[in-house]
N, C-alpha and C positions, 0 to 999 in steps of 0.2 A: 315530617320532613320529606319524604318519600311520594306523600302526594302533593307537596308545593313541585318538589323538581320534575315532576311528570305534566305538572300544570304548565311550568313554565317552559318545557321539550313540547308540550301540544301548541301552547301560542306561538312559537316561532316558527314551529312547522307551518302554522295557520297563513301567519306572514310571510312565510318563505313561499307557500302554496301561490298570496298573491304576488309574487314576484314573478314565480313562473309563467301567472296568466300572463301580466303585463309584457313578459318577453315574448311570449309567445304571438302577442296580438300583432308587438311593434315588427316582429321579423316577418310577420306574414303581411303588412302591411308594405314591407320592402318588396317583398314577393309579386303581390297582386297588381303592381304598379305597371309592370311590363305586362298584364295578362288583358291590358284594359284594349288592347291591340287585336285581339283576339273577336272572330267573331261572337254577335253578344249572346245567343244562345249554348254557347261552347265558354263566351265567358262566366255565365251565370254559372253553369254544372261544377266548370272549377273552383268559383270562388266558394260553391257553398261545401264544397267537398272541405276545401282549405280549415275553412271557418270551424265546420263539426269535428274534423279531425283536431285541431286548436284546442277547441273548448272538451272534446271528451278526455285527451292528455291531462287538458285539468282537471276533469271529473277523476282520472285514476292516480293523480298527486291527492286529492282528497282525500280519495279511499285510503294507500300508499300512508299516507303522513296522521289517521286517523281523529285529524280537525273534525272532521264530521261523520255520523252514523245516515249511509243516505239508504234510501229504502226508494229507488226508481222504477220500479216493476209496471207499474201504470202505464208508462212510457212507451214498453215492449209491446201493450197492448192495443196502441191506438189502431185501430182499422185500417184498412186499405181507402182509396178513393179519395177524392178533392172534399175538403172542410173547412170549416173556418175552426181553429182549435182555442177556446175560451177560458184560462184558469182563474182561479185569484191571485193575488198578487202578492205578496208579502215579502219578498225577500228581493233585494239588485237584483242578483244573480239568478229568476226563476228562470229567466228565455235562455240564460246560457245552459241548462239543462237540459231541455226541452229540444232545443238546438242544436246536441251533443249528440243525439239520438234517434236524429234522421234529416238526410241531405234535401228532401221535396218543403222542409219547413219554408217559407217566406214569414219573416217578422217584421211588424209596423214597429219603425222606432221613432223616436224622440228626433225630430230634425238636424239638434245640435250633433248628435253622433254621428250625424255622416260628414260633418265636419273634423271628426274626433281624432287626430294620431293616431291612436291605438287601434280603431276601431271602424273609420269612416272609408277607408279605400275599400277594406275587403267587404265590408256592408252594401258598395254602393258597385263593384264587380258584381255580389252576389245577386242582384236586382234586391235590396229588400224596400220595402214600403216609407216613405218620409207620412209623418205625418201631419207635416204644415199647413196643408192646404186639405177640410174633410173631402171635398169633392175629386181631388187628386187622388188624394187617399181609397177612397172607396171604390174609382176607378182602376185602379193598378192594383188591389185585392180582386177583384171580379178577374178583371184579366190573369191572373195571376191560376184563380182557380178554376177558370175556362182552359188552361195549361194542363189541367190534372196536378196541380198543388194544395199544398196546406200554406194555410193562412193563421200564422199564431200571434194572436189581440187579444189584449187586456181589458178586458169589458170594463176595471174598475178605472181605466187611465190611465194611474201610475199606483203608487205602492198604496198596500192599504192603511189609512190611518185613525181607523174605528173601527171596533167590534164591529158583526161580523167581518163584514168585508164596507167597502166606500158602496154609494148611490152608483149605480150603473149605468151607465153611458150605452146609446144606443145605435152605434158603431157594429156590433157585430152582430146585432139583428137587422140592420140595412143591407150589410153586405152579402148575409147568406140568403136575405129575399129576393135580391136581384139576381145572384149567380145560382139561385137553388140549390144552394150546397147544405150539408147539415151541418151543424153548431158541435161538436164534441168538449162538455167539461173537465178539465183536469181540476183535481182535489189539492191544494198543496199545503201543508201541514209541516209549522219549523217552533220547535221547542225555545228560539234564543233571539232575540231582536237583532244578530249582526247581522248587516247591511239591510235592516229593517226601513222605513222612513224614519226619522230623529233620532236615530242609531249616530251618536260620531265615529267615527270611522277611527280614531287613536284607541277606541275603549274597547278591551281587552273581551273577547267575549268568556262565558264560560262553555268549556267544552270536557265533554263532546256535544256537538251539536247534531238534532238528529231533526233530519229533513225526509220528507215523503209524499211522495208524488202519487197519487191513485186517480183511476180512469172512473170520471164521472158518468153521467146520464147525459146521451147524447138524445139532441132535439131535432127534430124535421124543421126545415127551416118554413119561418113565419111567413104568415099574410097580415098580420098585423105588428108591425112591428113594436110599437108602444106595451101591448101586453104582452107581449113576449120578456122585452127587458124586465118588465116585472115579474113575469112568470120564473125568467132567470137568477133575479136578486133575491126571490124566494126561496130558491132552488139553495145556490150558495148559504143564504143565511142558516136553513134546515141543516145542509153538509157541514158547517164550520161548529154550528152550537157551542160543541164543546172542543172546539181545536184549541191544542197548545199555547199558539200564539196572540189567544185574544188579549191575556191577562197582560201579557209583553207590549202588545199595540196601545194600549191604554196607559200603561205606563208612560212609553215612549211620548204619545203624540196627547201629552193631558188638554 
């Protein structure tokens, strides 16, 4: 009895968790609307201040509501200097982490989101990256880390839906051989397929969910770009071997 009612106190905490994000997106999105006025170097600092302070609020209703066991230390340790920062993918929520935990990130997103309510004014204050167009794209990443930024790209494209990780896209070995920046890997590692890919979203996870972030092997950026991406998909396959979530992803995406 005792651990059904503790179950069902962690899911609503879970669910209350994403309530708080969604509020939080939508008032900052009321916010950023006047800021577009601003000039855009002075817009960007603030939108991305906005955004990390957003998203780390959530990361401390996580901790706070005990949904999840996060284990972010990785994060603390990224290095100084302009990179293109490369994890795997596995979870919605990995860039809102990563995100959370320093204001110089630029993220490539998914075009529709900067169309998104919740989501698309302060994305598109912050300067982040559309990725509709590769050549736009790989444009405004170089410039971006010509700034002295970070550039955070999902080599897999979007979530992973196969042991180790998906075929890798060679996205972020274009971009760091043109602006000659290094490649930095993050490790990410989640015991529970919520917000996994073919996760629905009504289905109750179990929790606690324990998520962790570790600073991969960072690469000098390629002259070859082709073997690199495989040198990278290597890289990942080796790291994941035995991550938690393969057994989940194979469930998920049969």
């Amino acid at each position: 009895m005792l651990k059904t009612f503790t179950h069902a106190v962690e899911t609503i905490s879970l669910a209350f968790s994403l309530l708080i994000l969604g509020s939080l997106c939508l008032a900052w999105t009321i916010v950023a609307l006047p800021l577009f006025l601003l000039p855009q170097h002075i817009g960007r600092t603030c939108g991305r201040w906005g955004i990390l302070i957003n998203f780390r609020t959530y990361v401390w209703s996580l901790r706070l509501m005990r949904g999840y066991r996060l284990d972010l230390k990785g994060l603390i340790e990224i290095p100084d200097g302009p990179m293109v920062l490369a994890p795997n993918h596995p979870s919605l929520i990995d860039a809102l982490f990563v995100i959370a935990h320093n204001p110089r990130v630029a993220c490539v997103m998914k075009a529709n989101l900067m169309n998104n309510i919740f989501l698309g004014a302060g994305a598109r204050l912050a300067n982040y990256i559309r990725n509709d167009s590769p050549r736009h794209m790989i444009l405004a990443a170089i410039e971006e880390l010509k700034r002295g930024g970070i550039v955070l790209l999902f080599p897999e494209g979007t979530r992973t839906t196969r042991p180790v990780v998906n075929e890798l896209r060679s996205g972020v070995g274009i971009i760091a051989k043109h602006a000659k920046v290094p490649v930095q890997t993050l490790i990410i590692e989640q015991d529970s397929g919520f917000l996994g890919k073919g996760w629905a979203l009504y289905k109750p996870p179990r929790l606690p969910i324990r998520y962790r972030i570790r600073l991969g092997r960072r690469f000098d950026y390629p002259t070859d770009v082709r073997a690199f991406t495989l040198e990278l998909e290597h890289y990942f396959r080796s790291e994941l071997a035995d991550s938690p979530q393969n057994q989940w992803i194979a469930k998920n995406n049969p």
